[in-house]
N, C-alpha and C positions, 0 to 999 in steps of 0.2 A: 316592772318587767312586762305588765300587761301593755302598756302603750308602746315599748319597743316590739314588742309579737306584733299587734294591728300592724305598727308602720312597716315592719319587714313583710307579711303576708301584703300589704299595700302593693309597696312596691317592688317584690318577686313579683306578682304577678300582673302587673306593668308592665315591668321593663318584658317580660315572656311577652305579653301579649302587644306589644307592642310591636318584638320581632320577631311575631309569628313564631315562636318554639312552641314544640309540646312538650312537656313535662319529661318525657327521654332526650330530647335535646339535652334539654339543660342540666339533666344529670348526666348523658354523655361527657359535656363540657366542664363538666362541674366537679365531676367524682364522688356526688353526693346523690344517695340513691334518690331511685323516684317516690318513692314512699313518706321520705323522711321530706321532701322536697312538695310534696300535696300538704304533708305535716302544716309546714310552716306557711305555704299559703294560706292554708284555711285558719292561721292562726293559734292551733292547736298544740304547736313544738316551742322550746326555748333553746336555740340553738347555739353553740360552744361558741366563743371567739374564732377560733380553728376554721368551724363550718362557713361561718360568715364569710371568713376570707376566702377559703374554696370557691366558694359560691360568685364571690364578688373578682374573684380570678378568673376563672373559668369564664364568667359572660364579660370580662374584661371591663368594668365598673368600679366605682369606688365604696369602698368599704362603709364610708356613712351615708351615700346617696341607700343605701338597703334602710337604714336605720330612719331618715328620715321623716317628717309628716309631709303632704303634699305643700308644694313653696306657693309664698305670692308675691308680688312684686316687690317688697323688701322684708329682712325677717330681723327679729331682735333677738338675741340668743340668749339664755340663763343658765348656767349651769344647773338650777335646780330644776329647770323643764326640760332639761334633752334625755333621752331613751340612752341609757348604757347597757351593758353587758357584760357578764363578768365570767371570771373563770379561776383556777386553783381554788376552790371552793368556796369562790368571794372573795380569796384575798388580792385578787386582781380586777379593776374596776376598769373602765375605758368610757366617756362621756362622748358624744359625738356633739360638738360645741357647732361647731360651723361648716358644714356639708360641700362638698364639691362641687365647684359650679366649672365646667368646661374653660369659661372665659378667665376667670383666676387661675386655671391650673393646680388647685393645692384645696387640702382640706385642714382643719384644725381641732384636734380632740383633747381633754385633760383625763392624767392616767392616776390611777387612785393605785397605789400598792402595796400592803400588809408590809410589817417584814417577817423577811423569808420570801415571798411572794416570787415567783417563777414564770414570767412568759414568753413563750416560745412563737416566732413568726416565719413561714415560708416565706421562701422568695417573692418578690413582689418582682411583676415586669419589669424588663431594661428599663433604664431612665428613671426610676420611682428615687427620689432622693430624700430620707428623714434629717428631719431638726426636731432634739429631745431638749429642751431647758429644765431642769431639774427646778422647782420651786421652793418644795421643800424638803429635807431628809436626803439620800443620796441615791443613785443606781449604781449597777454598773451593767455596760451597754457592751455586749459580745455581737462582731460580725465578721466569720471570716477569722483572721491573724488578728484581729481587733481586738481587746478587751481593754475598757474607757472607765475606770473611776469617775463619777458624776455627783459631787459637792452641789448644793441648795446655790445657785447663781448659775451653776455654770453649763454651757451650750456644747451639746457634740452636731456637728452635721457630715452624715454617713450615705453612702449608696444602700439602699434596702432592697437591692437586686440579688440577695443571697441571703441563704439563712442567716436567723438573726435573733438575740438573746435582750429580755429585760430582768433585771434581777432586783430585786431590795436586797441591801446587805446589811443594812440599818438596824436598830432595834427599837425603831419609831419610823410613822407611818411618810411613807414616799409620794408626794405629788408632784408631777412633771406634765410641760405642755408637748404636743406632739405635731409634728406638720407635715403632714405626705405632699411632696411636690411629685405634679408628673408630668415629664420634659416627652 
C-alpha cells in the first residue's frame, strides 16, 4: 500500500501541476474534497477504489496512469511489483499490471475477488469498452439489463459507459484479467 500512496501522491500532483489546477480545481472536477485531495498528494491517504476513479473521471485520466511509477522507455511488468488497491475490506483486489499509454489506447489490470466479494464501478466516459476473462473461479458481471455468468475461460466484452457490477458468487477465490479500451 505504501508504494501505491508515493505513486498516486506522484502523479496527482503531476498531472495538477502539469495543468496548472489548484487543489479546488481538481476537487471541483473531481467531487473529491480538497482536503482529502492535499491528503493523497502528500501521500498521507489510502484512497477507496471509488475515489481513484472519481479522481481519474473528473481530470479525465486513466485509472492506472494514478497508480503508476514514473515510465522509461520500456517497462517490464510482474504482477508482484504493481501497486494495487483494494476495497470490500480486502476482499476486492485490483493490480494495475500495464498502465495506459495514449498510443495503445487500453490499459490492463488483474482482479483478485474473495467470494462474496462486491464491486461496484461508475460510469466511465462514452466509448470506454471492458474485456473481463475470468481465469479462475467465476463472476458475474451486471451492466445495465446485462447480468453475464462468467466460468474460468470465459470472455465478456461490455460498454463500461454505465453503471456496472462485479460479483464473486463462487465459494473459492475469483481471478480475472480486465482491459479498459478507450475509443
Amino acid at each position: 500500500m505504501e508504494q501505491m500512496s508515493r505513486n498516486l501522491a506522484f502523479q496527482l500532483k503531476k498531472i495538477r501541476q502539469q495543468r496548472h489546477l489548484s487543489l479546488d480545481d481538481v476537487a471541483k472536477a473531481t467531487g473529491v474534497s480538497k482536503a482529502q485531495l492535499a491528503q493523497i498528494e502528500k501521500g498521507e491517504a489510502n484512497p477507496t477504489v471509488s475515489t481513484i476513479w472519481k479522481i481519474a473521471a473528473g481530470m479525465r485520466i486513466s485509472f492506472s496512469s494514478l497508480l503508476q511509477p514514473p515510465t522509461a522507455h520500456y517497462m517490464r511488468y510482474s504482477s508482484k511489483d504493481v501497486p494495487h488497491v483494494d476495497e470490500d475490506e480486502g476482499r476486492y483486489r485490483v493490480y494495475s499490471i500495464i498502465p495506459y499509454n495514449p498510443e495503445r489506447g487500453w490499459e490492463f489490470y488483474k482482479v483478485e475477488m474473495e467470494p462474496g466479494a462486491v464491486s461496484r464501478s461508475e460510469a466511465h466516459t462514452e466509448g470506454v469498452e471492458e474485456t473481463v476473462m475470468v481465469i479462475k473461479g467465476q463472476a458475474v458481471i451486471s451492466a445495465g439489463d446485462m447480468h453475464e455468468l462468467l466460468d474460468e475461460g470465459d470472455t465478456l466484452v461490455f460498454s463500461g459507459h454505465q453503471p456496472h457490477e462485479y460479483r464473486n458468487t463462487s465459494e473459492g477465490l475469483t481471478v480475472f484479467h480486465l482491459i479498459l479500451q478507450y475509443k
